[in-house]
N, CA, C and O atoms as a MOPAC input file, in Angstrom:
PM7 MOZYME 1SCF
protein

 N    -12.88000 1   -30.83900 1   -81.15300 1
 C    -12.96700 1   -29.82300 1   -80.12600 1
 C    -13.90100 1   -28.71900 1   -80.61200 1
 O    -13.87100 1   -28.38700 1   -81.79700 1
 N    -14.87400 1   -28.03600 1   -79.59300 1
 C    -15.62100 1   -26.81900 1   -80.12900 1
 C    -14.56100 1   -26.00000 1   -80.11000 1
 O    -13.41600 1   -26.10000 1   -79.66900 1
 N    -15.24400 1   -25.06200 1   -80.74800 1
 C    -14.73400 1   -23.36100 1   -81.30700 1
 C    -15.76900 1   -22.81700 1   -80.06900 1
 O    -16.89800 1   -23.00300 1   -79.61600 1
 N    -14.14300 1   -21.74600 1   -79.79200 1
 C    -14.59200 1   -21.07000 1   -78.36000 1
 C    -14.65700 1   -19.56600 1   -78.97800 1
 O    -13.83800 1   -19.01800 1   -79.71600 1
 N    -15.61600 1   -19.17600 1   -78.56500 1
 C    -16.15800 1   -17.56800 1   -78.84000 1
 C    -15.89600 1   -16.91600 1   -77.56700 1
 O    -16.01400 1   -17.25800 1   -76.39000 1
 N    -15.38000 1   -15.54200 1   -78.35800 1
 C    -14.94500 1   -14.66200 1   -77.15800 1
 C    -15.66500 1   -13.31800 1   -77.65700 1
 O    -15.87600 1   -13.23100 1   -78.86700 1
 N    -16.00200 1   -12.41500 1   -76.94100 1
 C    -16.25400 1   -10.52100 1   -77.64500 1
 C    -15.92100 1    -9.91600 1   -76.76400 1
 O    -16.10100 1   -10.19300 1   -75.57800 1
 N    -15.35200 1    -8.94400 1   -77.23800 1
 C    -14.51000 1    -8.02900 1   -76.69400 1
 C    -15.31100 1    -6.77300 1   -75.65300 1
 O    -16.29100 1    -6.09900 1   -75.97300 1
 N    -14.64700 1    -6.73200 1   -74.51700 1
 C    -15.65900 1    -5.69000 1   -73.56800 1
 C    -16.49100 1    -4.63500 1   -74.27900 1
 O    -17.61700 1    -4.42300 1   -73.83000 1
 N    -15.98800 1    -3.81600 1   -75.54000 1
 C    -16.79400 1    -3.07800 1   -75.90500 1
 C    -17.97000 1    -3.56900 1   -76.86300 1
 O    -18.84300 1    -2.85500 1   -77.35600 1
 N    -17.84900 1    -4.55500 1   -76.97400 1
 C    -18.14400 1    -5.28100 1   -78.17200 1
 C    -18.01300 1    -5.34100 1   -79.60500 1
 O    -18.66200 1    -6.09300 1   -80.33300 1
 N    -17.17200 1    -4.54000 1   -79.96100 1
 C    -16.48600 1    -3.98500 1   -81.28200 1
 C    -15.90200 1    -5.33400 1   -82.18100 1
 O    -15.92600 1    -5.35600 1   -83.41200 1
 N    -15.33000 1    -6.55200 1   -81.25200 1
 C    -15.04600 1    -7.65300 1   -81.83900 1
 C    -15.43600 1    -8.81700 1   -81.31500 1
 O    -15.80400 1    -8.85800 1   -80.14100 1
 N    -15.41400 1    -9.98700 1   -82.14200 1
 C    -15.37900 1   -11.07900 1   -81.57300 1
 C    -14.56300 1   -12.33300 1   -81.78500 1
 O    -14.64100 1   -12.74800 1   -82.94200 1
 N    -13.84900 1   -13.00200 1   -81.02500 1
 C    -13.01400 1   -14.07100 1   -81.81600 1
 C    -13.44700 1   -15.45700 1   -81.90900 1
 O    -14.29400 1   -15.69400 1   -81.04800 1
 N    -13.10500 1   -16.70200 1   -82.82400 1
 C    -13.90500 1   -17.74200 1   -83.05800 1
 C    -12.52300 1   -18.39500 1   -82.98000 1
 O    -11.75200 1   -17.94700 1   -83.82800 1
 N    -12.02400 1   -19.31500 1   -82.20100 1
 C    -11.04100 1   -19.93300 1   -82.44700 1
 C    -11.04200 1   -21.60500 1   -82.25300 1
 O    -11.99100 1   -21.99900 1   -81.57400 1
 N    -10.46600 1   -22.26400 1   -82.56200 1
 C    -10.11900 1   -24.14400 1   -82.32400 1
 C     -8.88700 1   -24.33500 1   -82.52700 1
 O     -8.07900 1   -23.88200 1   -83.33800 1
 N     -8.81900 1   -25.38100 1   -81.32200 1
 C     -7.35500 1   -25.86100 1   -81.31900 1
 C     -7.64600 1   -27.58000 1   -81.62800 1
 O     -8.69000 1   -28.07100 1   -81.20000 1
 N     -7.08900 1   -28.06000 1   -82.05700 1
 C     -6.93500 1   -29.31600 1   -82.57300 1
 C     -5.22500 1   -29.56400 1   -83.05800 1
 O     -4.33200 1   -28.72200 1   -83.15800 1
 N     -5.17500 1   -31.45000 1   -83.37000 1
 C     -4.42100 1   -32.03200 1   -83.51100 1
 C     -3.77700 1   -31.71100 1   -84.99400 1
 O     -2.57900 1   -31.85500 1   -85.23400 1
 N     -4.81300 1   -31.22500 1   -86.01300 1
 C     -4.35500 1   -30.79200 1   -87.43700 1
 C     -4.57000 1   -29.20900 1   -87.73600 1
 O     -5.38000 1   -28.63600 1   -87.00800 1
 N     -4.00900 1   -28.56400 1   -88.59700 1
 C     -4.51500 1   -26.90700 1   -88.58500 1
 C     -5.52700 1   -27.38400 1   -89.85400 1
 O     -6.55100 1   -26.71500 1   -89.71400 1
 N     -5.61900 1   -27.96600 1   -90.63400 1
 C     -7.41500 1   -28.19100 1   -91.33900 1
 C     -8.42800 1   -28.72000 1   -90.70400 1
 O     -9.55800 1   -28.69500 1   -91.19200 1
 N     -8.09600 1   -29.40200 1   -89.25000 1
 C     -9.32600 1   -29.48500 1   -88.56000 1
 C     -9.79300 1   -28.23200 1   -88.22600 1
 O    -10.94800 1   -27.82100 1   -88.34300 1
 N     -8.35600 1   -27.36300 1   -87.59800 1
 C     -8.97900 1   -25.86900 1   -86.76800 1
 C     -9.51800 1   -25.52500 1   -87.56500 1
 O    -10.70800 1   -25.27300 1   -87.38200 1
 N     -8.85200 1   -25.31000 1   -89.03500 1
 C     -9.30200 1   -24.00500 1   -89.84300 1
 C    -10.97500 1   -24.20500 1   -90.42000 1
 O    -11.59200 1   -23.30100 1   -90.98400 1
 N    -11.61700 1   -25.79100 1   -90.09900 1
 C    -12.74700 1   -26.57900 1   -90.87400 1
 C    -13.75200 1   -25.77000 1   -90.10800 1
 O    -14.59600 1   -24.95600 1   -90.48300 1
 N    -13.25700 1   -26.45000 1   -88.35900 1
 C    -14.18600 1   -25.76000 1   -87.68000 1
 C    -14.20100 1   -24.58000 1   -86.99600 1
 O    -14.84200 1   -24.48500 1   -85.95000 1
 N    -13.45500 1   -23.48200 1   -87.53800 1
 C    -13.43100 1   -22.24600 1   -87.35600 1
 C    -14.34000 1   -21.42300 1   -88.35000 1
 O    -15.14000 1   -20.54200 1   -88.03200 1
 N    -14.00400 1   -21.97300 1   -89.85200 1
 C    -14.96600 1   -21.41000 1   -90.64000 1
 C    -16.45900 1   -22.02400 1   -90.85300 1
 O    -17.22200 1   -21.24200 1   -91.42100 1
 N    -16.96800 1   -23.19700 1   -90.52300 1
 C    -18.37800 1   -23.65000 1   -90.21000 1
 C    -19.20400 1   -22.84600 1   -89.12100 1
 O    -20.41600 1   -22.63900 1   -89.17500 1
 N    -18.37100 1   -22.44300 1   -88.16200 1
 C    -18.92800 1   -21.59200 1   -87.59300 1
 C    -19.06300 1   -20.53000 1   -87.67100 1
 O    -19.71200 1   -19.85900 1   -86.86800 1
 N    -18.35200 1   -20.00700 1   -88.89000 1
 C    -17.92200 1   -18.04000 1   -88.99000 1
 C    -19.61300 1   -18.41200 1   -90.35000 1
 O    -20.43300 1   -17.50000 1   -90.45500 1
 N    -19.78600 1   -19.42700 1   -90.98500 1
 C    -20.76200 1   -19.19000 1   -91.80600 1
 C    -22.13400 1   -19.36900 1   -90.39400 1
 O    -23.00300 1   -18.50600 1   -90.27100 1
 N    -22.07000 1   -20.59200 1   -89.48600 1
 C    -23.35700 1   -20.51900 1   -89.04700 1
 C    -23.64200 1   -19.05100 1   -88.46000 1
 O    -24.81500 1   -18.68400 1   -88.52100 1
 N    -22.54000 1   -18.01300 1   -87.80000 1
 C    -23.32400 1   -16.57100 1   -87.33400 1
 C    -23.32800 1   -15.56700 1   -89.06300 1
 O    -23.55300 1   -14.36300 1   -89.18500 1
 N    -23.09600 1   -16.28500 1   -89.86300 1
 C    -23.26600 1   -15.25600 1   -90.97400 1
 C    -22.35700 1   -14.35600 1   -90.82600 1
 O    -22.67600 1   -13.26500 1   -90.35300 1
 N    -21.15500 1   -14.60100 1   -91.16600 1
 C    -19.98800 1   -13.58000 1   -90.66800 1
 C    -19.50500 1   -13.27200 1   -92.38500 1
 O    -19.46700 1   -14.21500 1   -93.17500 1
 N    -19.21300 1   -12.08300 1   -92.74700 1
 C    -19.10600 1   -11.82200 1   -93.93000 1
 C    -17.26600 1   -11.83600 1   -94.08300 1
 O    -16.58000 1   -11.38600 1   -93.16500 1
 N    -16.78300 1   -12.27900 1   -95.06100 1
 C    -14.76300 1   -12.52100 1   -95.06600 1
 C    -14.89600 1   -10.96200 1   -95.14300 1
 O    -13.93100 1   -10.68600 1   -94.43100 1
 N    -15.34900 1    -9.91100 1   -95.46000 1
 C    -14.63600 1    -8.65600 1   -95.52000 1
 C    -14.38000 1    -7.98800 1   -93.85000 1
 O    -13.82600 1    -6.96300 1   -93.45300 1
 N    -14.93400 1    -8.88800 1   -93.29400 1
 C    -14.65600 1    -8.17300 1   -91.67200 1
 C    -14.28200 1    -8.91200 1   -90.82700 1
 O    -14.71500 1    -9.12400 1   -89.69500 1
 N    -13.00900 1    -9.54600 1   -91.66900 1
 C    -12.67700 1   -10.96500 1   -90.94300 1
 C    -10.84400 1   -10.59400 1   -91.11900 1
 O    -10.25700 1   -10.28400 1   -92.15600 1
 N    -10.41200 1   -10.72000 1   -90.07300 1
 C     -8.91100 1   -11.10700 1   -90.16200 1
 C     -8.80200 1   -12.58300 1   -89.67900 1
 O     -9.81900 1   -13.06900 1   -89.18300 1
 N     -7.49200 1   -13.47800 1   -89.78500 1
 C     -7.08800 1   -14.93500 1   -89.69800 1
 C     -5.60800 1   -14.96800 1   -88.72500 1
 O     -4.76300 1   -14.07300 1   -88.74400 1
 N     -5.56600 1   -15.71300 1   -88.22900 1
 C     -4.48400 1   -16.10100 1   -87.40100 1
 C     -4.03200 1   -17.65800 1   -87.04200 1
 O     -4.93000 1   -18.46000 1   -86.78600 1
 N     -3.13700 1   -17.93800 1   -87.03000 1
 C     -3.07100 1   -19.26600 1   -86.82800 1
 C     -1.59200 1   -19.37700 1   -85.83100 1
 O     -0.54600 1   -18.81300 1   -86.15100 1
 N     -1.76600 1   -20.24000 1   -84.54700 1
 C     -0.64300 1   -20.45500 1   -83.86900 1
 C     -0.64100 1   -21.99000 1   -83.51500 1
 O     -1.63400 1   -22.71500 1   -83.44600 1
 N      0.70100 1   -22.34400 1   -83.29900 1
 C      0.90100 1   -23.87900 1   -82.60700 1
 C      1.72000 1   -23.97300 1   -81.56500 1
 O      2.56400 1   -23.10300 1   -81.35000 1
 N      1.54700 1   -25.20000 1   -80.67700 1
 C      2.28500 1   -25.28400 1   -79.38800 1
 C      3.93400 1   -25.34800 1   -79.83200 1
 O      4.39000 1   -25.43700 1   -80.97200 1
 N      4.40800 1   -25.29800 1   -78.99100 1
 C      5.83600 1   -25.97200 1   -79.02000 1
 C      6.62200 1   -27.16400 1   -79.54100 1
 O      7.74800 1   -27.33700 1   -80.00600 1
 N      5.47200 1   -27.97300 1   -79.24900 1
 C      5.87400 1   -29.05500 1   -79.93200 1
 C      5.63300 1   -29.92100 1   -81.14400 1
 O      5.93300 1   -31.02800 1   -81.59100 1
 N      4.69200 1   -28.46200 1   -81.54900 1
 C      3.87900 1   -28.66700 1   -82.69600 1
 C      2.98600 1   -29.71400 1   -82.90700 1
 O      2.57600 1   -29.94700 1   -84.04400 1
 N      2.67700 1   -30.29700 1   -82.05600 1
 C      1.09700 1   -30.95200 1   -81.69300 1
 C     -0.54600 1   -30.55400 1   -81.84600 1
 O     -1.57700 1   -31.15000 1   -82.16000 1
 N     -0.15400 1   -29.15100 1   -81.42200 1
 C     -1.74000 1   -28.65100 1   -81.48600 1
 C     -1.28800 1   -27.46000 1   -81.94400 1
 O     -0.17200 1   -26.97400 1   -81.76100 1
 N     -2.34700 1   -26.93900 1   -82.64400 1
 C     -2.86900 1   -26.10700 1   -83.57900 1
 C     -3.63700 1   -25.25400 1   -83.38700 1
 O     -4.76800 1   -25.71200 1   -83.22400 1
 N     -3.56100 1   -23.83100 1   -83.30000 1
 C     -5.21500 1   -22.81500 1   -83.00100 1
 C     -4.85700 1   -22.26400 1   -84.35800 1
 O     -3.78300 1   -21.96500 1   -84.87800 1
 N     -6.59700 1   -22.21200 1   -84.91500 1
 C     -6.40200 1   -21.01400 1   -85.65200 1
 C     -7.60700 1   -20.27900 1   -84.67100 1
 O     -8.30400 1   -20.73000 1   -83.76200 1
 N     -7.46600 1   -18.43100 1   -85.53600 1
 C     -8.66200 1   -17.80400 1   -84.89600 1
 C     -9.06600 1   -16.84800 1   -86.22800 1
 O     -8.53800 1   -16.43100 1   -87.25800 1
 N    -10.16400 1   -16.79200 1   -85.62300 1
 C    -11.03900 1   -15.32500 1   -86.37400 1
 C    -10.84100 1   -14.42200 1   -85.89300 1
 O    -10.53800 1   -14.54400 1   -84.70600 1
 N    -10.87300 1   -13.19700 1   -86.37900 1
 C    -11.28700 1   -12.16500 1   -85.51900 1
 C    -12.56900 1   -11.18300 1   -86.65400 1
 O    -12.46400 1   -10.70500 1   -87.78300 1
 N    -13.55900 1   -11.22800 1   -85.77500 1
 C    -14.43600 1   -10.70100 1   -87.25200 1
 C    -14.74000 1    -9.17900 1   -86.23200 1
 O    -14.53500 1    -9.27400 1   -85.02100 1
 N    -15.12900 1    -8.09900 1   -86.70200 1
 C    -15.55600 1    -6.66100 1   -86.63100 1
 C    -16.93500 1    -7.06800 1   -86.48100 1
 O    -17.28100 1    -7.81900 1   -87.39400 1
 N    -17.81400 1    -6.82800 1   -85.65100 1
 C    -18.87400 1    -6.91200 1   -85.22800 1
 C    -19.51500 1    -5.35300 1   -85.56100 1
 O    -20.66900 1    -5.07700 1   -85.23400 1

């Protein structure tokens, strides 16, 4: 699954998130993409949630723009 990008109305943030079947798929292709925009870890918080039935997996970014 792609990683869906979001920024925030002011543009102050932006989030990078994937949901998939494993949380090391999300977390693979959450951070391949936090390197392709050149996103530095000091302006990065992490999050990770799962469905109910624990099937699928999001993690997210949230990096400070």
């Amino acid at each position: 699954m792609a990683v869906a990008i979001a920024t925030s109305t002011n543009g102050k943030y932006t989030t990078f998130s994937s949901t998939n079947a494993t949380l090391a798929t999300a977390l693979s292709e959450v951070l391949n993409e936090l390197d392709t925009h050149n996103k530095p870890m000091t302006k990065l918080r992490f999050t990770s949630v799962f469905d109910d039935t624990g099937q699928e997996f999001t993690f997210i970014a949230i990096a400070k723009n």
